[in-house]
RODO-2510 file (C-alpha; in nm, 4 decimals, decimal comma):
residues 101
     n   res          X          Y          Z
     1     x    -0,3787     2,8924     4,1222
     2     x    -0,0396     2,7267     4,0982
     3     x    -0,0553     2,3184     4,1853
     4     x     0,1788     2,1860     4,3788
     5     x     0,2857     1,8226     4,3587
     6     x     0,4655     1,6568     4,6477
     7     x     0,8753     1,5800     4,5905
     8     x     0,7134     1,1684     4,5770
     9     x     0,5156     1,2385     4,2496
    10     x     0,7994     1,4494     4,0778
    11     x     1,0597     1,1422     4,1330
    12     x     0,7772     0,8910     3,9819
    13     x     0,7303     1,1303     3,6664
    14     x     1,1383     1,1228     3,6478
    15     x     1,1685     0,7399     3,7374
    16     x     0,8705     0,6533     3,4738
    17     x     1,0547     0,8949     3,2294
    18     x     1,3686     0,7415     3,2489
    19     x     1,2318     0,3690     3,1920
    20     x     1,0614     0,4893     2,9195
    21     x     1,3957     0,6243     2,7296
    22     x     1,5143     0,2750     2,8643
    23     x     1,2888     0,0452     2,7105
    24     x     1,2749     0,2555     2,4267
    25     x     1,6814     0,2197     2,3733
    26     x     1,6526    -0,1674     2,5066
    27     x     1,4057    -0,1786     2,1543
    28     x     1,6026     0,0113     1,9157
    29     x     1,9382    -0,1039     1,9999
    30     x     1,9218    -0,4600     1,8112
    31     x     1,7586    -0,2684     1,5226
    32     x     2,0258    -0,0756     1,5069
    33     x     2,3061    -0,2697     1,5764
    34     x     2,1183    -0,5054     1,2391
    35     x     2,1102    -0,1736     1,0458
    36     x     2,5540    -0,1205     1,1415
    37     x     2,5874    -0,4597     1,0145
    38     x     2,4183    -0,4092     0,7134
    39     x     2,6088    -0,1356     0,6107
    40     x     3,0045    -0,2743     0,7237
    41     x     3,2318    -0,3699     0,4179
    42     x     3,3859    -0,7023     0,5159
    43     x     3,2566    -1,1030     0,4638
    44     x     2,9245    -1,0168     0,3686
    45     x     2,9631    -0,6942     0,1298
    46     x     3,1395    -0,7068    -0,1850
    47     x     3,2068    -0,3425    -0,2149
    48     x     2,9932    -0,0126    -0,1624
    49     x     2,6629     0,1033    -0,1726
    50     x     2,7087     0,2843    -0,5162
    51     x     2,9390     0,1445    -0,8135
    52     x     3,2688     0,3683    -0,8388
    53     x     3,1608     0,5094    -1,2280
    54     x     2,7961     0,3940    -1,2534
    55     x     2,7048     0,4236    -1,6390
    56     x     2,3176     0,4302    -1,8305
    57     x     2,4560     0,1866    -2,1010
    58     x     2,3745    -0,1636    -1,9712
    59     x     2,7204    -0,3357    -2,0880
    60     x     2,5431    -0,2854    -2,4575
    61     x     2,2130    -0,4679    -2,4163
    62     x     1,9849    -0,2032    -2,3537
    63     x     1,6683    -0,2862    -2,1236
    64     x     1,3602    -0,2698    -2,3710
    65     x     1,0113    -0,2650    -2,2531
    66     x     0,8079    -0,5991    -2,2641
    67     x     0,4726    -0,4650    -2,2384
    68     x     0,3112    -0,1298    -2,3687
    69     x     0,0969    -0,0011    -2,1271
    70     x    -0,1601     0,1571    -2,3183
    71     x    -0,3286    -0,1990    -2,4058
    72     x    -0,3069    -0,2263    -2,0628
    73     x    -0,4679     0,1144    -1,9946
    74     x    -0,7130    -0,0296    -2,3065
    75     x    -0,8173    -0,3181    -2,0666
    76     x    -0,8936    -0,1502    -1,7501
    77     x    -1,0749     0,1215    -1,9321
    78     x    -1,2744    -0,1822    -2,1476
    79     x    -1,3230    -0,4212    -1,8507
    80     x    -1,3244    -0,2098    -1,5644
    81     x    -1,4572     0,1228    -1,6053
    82     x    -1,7285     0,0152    -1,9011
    83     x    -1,5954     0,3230    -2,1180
    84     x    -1,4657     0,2421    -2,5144
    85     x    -1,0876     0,2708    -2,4978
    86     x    -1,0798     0,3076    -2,8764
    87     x    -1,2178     0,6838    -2,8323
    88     x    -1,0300     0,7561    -2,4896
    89     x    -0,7065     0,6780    -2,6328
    90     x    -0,7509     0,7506    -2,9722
    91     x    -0,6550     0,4049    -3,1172
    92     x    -0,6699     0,0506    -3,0466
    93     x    -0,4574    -0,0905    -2,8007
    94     x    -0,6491    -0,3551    -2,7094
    95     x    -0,4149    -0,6748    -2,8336
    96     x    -0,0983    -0,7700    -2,6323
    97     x    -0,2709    -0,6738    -2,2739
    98     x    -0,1525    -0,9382    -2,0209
    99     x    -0,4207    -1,2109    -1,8806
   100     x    -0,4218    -1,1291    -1,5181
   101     x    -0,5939    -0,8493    -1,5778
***
């Protein structure tokens, strides 16, 4: 059996559909007019998003790890799981593990 709605409740659904896109452009246009701004080249940016010949070589000072992560790993196996890191890991790692853990 078919249901028939009167014209009245067809114009609400398309009224109550069309301030919903409304409200939901009224939202999103700030964001995205923040987002445009972002992205424009002019006061604000000092070039583009990418370099023009991006390199791995760090200008000669290569980035070198400050911690080794398996004393970490050492710790939370020691302190936090109760298991002996010495036999997980097959060494000792324990020294050099930072304090905040």
């Amino acid at each position: 059996m078919a249901m028939v709605q009167p014209k009245s409740a067809r114009y609400r659904l398309w009224a109550t559909h069309a301030a919903l896109l409304a409200f939901v452009a009224a939202i999103l246009f700030p964001l995205l007019m923040v987002v445009s701004i972002s992205f424009r080249e002019g006061n604000f940016a000092t070039g583009s998003l990418f370099p023009d010949n991006p390199t791995l070589e760090n200008n000669g000072a290569d980035v070198h790890y400050e911690t080794d992560f398996r004393s970490v790993y050492a710790r939370v196996i020691d302190a936090w799981l109760g298991a002996d890191s010495t036999s997980v890991l097959g060494a000792d790692f324990r020294v050099g593990a930072p304090a905040f853990l």
